[in-house]
C-alpha positions as CSV (number, residue, x, y, z in Angstrom):
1,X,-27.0,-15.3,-14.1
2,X,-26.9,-14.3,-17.5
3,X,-24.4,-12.2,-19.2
4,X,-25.6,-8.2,-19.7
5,X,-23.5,-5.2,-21.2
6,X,-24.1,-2.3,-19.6
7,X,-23.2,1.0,-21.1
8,X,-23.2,4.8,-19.2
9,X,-22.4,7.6,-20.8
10,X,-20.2,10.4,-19.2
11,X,-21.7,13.2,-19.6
12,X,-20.1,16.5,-21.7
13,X,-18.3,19.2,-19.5
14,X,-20.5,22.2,-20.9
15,X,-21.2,23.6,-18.0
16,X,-18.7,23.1,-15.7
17,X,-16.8,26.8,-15.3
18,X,-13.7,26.7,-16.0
19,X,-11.1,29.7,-14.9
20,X,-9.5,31.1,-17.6
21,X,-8.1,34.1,-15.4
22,X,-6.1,31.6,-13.3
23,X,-2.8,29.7,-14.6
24,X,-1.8,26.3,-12.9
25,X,0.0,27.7,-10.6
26,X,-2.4,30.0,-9.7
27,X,0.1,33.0,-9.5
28,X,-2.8,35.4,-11.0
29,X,-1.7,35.6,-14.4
30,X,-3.5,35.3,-17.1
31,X,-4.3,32.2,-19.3
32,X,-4.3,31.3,-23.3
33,X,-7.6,29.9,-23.4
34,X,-10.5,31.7,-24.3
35,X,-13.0,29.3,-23.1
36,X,-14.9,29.3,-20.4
37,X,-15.8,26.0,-19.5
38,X,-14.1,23.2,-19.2
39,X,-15.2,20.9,-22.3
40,X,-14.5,24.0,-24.4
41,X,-10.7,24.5,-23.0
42,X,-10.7,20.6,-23.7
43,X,-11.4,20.9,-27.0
44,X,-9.4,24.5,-27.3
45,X,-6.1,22.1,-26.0
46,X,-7.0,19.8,-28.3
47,X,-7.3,21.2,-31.6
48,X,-4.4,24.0,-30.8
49,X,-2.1,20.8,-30.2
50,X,-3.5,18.9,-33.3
51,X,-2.5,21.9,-35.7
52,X,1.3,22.4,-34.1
53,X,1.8,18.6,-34.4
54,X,0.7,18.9,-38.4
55,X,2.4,22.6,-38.3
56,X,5.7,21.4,-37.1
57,X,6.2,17.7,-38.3
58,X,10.1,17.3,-38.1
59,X,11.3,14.5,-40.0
60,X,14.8,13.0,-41.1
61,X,16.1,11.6,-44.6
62,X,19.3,9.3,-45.2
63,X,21.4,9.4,-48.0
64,X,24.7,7.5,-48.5
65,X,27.2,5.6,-51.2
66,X,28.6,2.4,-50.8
67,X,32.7,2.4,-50.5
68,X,35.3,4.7,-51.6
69,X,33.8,8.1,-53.6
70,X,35.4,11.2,-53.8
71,X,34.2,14.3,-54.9
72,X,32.3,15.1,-57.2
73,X,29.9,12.5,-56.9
74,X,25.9,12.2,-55.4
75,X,24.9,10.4,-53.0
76,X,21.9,8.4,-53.5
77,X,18.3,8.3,-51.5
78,X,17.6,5.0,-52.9
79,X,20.2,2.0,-53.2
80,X,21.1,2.4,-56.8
81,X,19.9,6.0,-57.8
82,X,22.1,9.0,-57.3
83,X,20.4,12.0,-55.7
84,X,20.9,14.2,-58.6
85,X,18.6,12.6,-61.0
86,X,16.7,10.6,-58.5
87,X,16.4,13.7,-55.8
88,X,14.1,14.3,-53.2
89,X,11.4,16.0,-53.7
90,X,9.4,18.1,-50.7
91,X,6.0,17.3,-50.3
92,X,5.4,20.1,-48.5
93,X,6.7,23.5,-47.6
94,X,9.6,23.3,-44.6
95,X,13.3,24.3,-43.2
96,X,16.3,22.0,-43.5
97,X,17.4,22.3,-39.9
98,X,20.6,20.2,-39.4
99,X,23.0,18.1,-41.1
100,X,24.7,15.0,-39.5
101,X,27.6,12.7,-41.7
102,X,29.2,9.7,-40.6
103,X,32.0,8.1,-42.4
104,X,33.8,4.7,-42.6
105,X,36.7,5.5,-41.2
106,X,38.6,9.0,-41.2
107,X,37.7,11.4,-44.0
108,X,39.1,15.2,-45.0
109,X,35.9,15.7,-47.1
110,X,32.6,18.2,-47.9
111,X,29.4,16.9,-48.0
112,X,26.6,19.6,-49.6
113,X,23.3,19.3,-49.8
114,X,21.8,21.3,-52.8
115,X,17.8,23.3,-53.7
116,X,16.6,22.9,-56.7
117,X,20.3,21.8,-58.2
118,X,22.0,25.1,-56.0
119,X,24.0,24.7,-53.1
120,X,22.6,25.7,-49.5
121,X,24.0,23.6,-46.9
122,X,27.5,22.0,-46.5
123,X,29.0,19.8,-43.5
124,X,32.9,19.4,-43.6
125,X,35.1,16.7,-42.2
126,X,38.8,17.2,-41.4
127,X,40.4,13.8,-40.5
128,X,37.0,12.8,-38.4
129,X,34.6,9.9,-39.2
130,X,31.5,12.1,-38.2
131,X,30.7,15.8,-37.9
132,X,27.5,17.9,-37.6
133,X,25.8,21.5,-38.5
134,X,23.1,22.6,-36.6
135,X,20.8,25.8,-36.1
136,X,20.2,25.4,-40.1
137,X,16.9,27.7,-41.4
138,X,17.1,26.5,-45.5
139,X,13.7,27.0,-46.8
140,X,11.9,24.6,-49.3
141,X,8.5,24.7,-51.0
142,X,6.3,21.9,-51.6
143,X,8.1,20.7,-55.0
144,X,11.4,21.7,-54.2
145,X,14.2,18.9,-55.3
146,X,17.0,18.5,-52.6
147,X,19.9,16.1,-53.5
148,X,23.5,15.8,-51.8
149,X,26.9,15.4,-53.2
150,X,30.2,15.0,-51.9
151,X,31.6,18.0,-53.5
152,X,35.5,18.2,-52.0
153,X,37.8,15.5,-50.7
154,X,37.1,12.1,-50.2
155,X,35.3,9.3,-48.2
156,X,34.7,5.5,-47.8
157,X,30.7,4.8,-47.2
158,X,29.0,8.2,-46.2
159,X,25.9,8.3,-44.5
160,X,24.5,11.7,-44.8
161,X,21.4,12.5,-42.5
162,X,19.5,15.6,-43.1
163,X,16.8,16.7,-40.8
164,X,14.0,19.3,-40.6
165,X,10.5,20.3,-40.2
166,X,7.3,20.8,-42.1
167,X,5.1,23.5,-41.7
């Protein structure tokens, strides 16, 4: 017996019909492809998938200070640079969407993040080691510089999380 590779090749739905008149459930409504056979819907799916995943890219940042810091000082993105001079910079246009802290301990303190050296968003704590803001819609173009600062009260070892999307 000796050893063979065998290779087939599926062939391409182009002519299959497909029913773009008729929803999964088949209720009678009406569906959002406009193609008419089935490799086309396939590649409609595709593609119309492919640009919301690049449209809507949601990513998170850290920034956070070592031990005790009260206001005003920034936090820092990297180990050893604070986020004022060392800030971070949007690579592409997007929304600042939510805000999460978390302290060492109990803290009474103000954490802001600041555009472009302005402030835009702020989560507070009042005697809590974490808090939150969400529902957040700050805008930032590609080349924007966010930073963060504790700008009120006081805190041991912030971790500042900011999260939001690219579009």
């Amino acid at each position: 017996m000796s050893d063979q590779l065998f290779f087939s090749r599926t062939q391409r739905a182009t002519g299959t019909p497909f029913e773009p008149t008729r929803t999964p459930d088949y209720n009678g409504g009406t569906s959002p492809f406009v193609s008419i056979e089935a490799q086309s819907a396939i590649e409609e799916s595709y593609y119309r998938s492919k640009a919301f995943t690049l449209a809507y890219a949601r990513f998170s940042i850290s920034a956070s200070e070592n031990g005790n810091i009260s206001a005003v000082k920034y936090l820092s993105y990297a180990a050893t640079n604070p986020s004022n001079t060392s800030p971070f910079i949007w690579p592409r246009s997007g929304k600042l969407t939510e805000l999460s802290v978390s302290t060492d301990g109990n803290a009474t303190a103000t954490f802001t993040v600041d555009k472009n050296g302005v402030s835009v968003a702020s989560v507070s704590l009042a005697g809590a080691s974490s808090g939150f803001v969400s529902g957040l819609s700050v805008s930032f173009s590609a080349g924007d510089k966010m930073s963060c600062e504790i700008s009120s009260g006081a805190s041991k070892s912030p971790l500042l999380v900011q999260f939001g999307v690219f579009e």
